[in-house]
KEKE-3310 file (N, C-alpha, C; in steps of 0.2 Angstrom, whole numbers, plus 5000, padded with zeros to 4 digits):
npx = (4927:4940:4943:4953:4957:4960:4962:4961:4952:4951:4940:4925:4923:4922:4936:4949:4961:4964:4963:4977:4980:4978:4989:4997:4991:4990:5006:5005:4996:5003:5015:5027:5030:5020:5002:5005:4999:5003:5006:4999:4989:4980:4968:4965:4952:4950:4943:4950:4962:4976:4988:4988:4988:5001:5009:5004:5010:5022:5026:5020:5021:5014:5003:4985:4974:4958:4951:4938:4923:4911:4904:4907:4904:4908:4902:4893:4899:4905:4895:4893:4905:4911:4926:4930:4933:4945:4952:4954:4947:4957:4968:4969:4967:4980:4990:4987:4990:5003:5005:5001:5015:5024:5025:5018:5008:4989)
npy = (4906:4896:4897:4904:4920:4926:4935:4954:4967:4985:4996:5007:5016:5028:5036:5024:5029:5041:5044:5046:5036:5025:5019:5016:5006:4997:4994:4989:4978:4971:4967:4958:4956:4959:4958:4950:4946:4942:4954:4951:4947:4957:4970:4985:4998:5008:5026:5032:5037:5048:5051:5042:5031:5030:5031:5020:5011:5010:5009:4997:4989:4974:4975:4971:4981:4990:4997:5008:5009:5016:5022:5022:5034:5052:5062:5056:5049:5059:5067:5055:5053:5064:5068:5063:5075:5081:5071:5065:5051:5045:5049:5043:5031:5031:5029:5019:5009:5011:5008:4995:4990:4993:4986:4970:4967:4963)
npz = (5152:5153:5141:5128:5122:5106:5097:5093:5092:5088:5088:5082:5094:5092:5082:5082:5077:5078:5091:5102:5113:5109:5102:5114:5120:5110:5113:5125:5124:5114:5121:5129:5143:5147:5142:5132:5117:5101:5088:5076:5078:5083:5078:5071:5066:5056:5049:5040:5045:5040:5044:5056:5050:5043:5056:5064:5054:5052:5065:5070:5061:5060:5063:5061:5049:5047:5036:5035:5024:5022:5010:4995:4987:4985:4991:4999:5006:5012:5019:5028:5033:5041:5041:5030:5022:5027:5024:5011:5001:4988:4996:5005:5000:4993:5003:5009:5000:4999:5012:5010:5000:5012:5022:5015:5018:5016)
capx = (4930:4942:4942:4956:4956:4964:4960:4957:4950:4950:4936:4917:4925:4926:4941:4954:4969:4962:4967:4985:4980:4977:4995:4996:4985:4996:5013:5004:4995:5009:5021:5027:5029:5011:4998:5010:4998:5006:5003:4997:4981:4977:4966:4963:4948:4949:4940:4959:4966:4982:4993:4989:4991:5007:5011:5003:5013:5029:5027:5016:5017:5011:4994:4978:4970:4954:4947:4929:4922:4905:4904:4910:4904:4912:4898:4887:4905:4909:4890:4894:4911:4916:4934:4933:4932:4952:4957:4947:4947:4959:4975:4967:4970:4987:4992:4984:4993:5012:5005:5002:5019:5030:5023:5016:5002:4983)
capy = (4902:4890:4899:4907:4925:4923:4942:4959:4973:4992:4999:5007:5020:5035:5034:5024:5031:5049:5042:5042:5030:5018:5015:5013:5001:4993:4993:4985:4972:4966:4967:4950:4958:4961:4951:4943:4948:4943:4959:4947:4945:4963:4973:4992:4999:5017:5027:5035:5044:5047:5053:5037:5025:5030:5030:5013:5007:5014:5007:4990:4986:4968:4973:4971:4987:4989:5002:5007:5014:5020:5025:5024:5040:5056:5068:5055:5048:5067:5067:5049:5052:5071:5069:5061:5080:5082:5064:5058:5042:5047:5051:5036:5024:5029:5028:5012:5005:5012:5002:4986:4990:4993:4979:4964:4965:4967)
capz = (5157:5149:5133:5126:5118:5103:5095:5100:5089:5092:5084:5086:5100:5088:5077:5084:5074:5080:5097:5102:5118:5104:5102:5123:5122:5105:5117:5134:5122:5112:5128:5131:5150:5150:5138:5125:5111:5095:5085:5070:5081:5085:5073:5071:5062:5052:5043:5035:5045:5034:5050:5060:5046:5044:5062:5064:5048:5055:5076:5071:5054:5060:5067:5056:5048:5041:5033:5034:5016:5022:5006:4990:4985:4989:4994:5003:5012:5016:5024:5032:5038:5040:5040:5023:5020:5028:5021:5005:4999:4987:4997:5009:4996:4993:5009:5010:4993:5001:5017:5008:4996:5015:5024:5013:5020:5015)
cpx = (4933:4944:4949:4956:4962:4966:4957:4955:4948:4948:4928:4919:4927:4932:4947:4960:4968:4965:4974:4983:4981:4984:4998:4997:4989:5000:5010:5001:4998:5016:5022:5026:5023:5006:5001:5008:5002:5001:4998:4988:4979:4976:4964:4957:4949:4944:4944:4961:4974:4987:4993:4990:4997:5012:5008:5007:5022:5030:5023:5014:5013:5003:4991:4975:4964:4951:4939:4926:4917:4901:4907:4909:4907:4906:4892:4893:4906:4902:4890:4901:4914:4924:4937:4936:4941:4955:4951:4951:4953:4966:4974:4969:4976:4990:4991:4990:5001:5012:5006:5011:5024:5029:5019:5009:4996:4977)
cpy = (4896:4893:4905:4914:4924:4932:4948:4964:4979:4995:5002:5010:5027:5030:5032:5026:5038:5050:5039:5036:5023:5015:5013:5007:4997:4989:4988:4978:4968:4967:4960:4949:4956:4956:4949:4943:4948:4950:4957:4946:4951:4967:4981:4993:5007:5019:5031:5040:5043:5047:5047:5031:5025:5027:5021:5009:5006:5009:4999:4991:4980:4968:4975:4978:4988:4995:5004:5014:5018:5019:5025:5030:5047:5062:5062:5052:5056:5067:5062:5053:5059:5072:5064:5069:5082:5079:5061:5055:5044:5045:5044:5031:5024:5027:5020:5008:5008:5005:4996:4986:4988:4987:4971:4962:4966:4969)
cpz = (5153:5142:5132:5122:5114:5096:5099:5093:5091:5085:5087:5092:5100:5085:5081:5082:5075:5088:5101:5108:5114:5105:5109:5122:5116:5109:5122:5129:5119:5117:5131:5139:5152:5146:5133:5120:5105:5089:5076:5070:5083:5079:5075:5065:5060:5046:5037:5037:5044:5041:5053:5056:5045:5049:5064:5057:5052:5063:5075:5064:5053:5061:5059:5056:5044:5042:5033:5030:5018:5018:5000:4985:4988:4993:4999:5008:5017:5023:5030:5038:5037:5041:5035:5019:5022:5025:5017:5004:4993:4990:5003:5006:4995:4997:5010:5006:4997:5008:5016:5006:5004:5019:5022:5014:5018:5019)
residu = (UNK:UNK:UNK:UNK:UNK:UNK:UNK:UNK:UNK:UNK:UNK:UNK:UNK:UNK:UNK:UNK:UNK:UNK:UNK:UNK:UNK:UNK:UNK:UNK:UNK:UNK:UNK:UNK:UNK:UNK:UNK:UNK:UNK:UNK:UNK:UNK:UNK:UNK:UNK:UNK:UNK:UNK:UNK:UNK:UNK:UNK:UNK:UNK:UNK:UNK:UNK:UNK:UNK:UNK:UNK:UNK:UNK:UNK:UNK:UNK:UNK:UNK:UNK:UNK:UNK:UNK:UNK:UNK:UNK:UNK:UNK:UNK:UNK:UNK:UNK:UNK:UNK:UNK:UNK:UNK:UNK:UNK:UNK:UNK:UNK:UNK:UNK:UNK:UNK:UNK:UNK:UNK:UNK:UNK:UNK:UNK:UNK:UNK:UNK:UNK:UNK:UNK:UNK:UNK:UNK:UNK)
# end
């Protein structure tokens, strides 16, 4: 009541970059039309999905992205996160590092 939202974060609902709605739900929230959300304030959590990084790099370079490591081992990550098994850490981090390099951003 009274209280301004001031942030949104999409995480903890499965892998939101596994979920095209995700980007939907990007578009209606930074839509000046609909809730005006500066994309500066809106966060995504992954565990690396290389395709969605991109695609959220490409369509919303400004939204926040944060990585969830699990793991910094490869076989106790692979147990953790079975789709380190498609996208290891590895090809994760480059994508990451091109992320930072095209957008500024960390």
């Amino acid at each position: 009541r009274g209280q301004k939202v001031d942030g949104i974060s999409l995480m903890g609902m499965g892998e939101p970059l596994g979920n095209p709605k995700v980007f939907d739900a990007l578009r209606i929230l930074s839509s000046p039309e609909l809730f005006g959300f500066s994309t500066r304030r809106l966060n995504v959590s992954t565990v690396g999905v290389i395709p969605g990084i991109v695609k959220l790099t490409k369509e919303f370079p400004q939204v926040n992205l944060a990585f969830s490591l699990h793991s910094p081992f490869t076989e106790e990550r692979n147990r953790l996160v079975p789709l380190n098994r498609m996208f290891p850490m590895k090809d994760v981090f480059d994508v990451l590092d091109e992320r930072i390099r095209t957008t500024g951003r960390r």
